[in-house]
C-alpha positions in Angstrom: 123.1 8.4 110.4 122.1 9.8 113.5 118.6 11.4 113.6 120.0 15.2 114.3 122.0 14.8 111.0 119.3 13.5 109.2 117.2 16.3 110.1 119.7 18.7 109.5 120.8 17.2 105.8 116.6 17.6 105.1 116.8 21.0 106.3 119.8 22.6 104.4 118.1 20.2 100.9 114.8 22.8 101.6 117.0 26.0 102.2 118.5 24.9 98.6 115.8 23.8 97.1 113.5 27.4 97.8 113.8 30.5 96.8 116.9 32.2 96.7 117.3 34.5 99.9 116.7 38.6 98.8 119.9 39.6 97.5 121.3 41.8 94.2 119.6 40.0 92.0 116.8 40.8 93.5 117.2 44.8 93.4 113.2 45.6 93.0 112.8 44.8 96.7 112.3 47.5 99.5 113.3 46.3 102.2 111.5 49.4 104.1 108.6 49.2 103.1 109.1 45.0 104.1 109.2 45.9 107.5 106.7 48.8 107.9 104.1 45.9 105.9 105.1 43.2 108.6 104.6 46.2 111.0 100.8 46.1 110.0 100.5 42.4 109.9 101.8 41.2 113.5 98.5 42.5 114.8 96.3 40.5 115.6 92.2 40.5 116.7 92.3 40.2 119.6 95.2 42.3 120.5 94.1 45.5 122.5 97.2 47.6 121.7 100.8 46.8 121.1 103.9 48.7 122.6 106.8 49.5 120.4 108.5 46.9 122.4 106.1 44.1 121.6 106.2 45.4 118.1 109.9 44.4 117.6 109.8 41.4 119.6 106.8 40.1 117.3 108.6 41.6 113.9 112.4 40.5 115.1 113.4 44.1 114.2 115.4 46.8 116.3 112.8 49.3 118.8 114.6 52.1 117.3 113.7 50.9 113.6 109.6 50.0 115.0 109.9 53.0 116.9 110.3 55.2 113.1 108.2 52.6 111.1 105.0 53.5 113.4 105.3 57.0 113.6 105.4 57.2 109.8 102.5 54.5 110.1 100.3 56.4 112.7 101.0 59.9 110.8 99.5 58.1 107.6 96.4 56.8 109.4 97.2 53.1 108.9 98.1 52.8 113.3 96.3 54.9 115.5 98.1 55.6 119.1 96.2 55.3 122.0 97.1 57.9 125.4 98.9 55.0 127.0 101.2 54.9 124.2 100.3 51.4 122.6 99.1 51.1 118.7 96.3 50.1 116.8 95.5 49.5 113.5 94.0 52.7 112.0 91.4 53.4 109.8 93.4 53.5 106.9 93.4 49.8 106.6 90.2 49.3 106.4 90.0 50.5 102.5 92.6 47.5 102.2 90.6 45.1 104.1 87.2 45.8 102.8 88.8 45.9 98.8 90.0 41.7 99.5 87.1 41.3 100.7 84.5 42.7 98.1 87.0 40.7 95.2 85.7 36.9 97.5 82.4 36.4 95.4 83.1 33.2 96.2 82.1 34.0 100.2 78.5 34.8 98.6 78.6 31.3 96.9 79.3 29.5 99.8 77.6 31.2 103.0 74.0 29.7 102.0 76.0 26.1 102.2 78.6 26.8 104.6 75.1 28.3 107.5 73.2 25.0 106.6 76.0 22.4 107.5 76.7 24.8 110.8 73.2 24.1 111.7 73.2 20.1 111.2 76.2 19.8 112.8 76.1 22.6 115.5 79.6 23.5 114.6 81.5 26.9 112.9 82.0 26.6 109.6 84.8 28.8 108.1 86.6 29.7 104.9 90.5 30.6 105.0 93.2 31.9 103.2 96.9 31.8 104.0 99.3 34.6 105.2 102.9 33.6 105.9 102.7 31.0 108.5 98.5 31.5 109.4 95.6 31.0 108.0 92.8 34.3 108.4 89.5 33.7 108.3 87.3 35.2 105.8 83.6 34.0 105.8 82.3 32.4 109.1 78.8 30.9 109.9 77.9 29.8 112.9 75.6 27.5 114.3 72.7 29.1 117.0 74.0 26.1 119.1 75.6 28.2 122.3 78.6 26.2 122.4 79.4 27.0 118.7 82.9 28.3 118.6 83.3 32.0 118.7 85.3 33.1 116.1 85.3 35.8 113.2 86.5 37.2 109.9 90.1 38.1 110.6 90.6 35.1 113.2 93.9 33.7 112.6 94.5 29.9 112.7 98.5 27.8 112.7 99.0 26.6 109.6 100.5 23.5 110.9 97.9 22.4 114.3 94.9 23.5 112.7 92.6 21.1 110.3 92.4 24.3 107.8 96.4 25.1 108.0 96.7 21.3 107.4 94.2 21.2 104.4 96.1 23.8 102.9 99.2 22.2 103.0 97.8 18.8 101.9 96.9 21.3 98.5 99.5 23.4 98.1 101.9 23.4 95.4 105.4 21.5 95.9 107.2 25.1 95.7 104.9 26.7 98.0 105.6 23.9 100.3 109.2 24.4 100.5 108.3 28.3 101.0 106.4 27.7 103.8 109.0 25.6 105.9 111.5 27.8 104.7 110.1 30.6 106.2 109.2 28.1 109.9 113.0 27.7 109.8 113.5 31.0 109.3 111.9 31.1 113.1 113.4 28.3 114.5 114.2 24.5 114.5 110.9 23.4 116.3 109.0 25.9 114.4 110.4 23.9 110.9 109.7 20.3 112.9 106.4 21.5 113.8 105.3 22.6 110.1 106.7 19.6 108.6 105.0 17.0 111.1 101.7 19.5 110.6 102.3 18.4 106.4 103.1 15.1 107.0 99.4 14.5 109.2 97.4 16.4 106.4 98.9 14.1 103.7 98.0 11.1 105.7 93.9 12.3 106.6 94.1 13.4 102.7 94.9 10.1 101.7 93.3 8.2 104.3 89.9 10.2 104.4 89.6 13.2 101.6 90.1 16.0 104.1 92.3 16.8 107.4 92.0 16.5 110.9 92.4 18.6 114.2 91.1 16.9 117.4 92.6 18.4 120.3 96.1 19.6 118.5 94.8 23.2 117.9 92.8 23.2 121.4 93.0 20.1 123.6 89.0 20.9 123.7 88.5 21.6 119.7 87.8 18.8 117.1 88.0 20.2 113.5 87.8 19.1 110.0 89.0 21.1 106.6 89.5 20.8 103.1 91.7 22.6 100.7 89.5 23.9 97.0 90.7 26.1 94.5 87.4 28.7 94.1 85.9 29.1 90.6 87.5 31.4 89.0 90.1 32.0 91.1 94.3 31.6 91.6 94.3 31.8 95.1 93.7 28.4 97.3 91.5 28.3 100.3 90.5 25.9 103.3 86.8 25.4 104.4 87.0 23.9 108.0 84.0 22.4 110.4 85.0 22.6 113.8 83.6 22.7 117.5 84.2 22.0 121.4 85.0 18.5 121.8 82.4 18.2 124.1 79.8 18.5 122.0 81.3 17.5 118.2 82.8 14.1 118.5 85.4 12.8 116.3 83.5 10.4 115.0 80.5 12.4 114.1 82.7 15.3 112.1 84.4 11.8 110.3 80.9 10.1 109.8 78.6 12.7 109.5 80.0 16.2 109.0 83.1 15.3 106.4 80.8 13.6 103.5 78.8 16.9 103.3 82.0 19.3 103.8 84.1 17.5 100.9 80.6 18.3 98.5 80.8 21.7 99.3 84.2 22.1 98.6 83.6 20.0 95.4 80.8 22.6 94.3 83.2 25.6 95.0 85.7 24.2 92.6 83.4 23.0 89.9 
């Protein structure tokens, strides 16, 4: 069989193996309130105001249907529009924001652990948690090395390039697998071949060294390693990731130094 069909028999076996698309069955589901909640997720950190325009390309949605979606968001205080027209989030969402946040205990647990290996190895150290096809950042400690990486709470990462997308994978259940490269199809065929060769890679460093790997797929310039943990307590998985410029964190050191000491940390968050 020729590769293309084999690829395309795998495909339509995930698209009936996941969920069933939305449909009468499922009659619970408001389909406005969808779209005004992908609205508020397309944004991104570093973003310094989007247009309607960019709205819709980003959400795949008409600009007459953005264009009534952030009026009803900015008059609710969840977008805020600056004189040039473009959006922001508001201050609305920052009840929403700080709530997930003050439910992490588990960020307290691991800061004291996650600053100390940042400073013997000079890296970031990070703790994740998936949304859609990302993963967002919520705990970061840095290392006062200047090269550390600069990145923050709210920093999104690809689930399937980046050592802590690839973690998560490695640990996610069967049926949130198929989920996940349901919805990369859902964008397009190299978005689906991309995921699944992002999987693939994180079962084989699982197997082959207890975490995942990143060096240069993310960045060309970034080395990173992750691993997946389910926190005490909780039902939620996350990734803790150990990453820096290439220049300065070898792949080597993060394998034979760094990834020891990151897999016990991620033991003691589980146990």
């Amino acid at each position: 069989m020729p590769a293309s069909a084999t690829t395309r028999t795998n495909q339509d076996e995930l698209l009936d193996s996941a969920d069933a698309p939305r449909g009468a069955e499922d009659r619970y589901y408001i389909t406005a309130l969808a779209r005004g909640l992908d609205v508020l997720a397309c944004f991104r950190s570093a973003d310094k105001g989007l247009t309607n325009q960019q709205i819709a390309e980003r959400c795949g949605l008409p600009k007459s249907t953005v264009t009534r979606i952030t009026y009803t968001l900015t008059t609710l205080g969840y977008l805020a529009q600056e004189s040039g027209g473009r959006y922001m989030l508001g201050t609305a969402t920052l009840g929403l924001g700080s709530a997930m946040l003050a439910r992490l205990d588990i960020r307290q647990l691991a800061r004291p652990m996650m600053q100390d290996l940042a400073e013997f190895s000079g890296t970031t150290v990070s703790i994740a948690m998936r949304d859609r096809l990302s993963m967002i950042y919520v705990e970061v400690c840095r290392s006062s090395a200047a090269l550390a990486l600069a990145l923050q709470v709210g920093s999104r990462m690809p689930l399937a390039t980046s050592a802590i997308g690839r973690a998560y994978l490695a640990r996610a259940s069967e049926q949130e697998r198929k989920d996940i490269l349901s919805r990369a199809l859902e964008l397009d065929e190299t978005a689906f071949d991309t995921m699944r060769a992002g999987l693939d890679q994180g079962l084989r460093d699982y197997e082959q060294y207890g975490c995942t790997t990143s060096f240069g797929d993310w960045q060309k310039d970034v080395n990173g390693i992750a691993v997946g943990f389910m926190p005490i307590g909780g039902s939620q998985l996350m990734s803790i990731n150990c990453g820096g410029p290439s220049s300065s964190v070898s792949k080597e050191f993060l394998l034979e130094q760094v990834r020891p000491r990151l897999i016990e940390i991620a033991r003691r968050l589980e146990s």
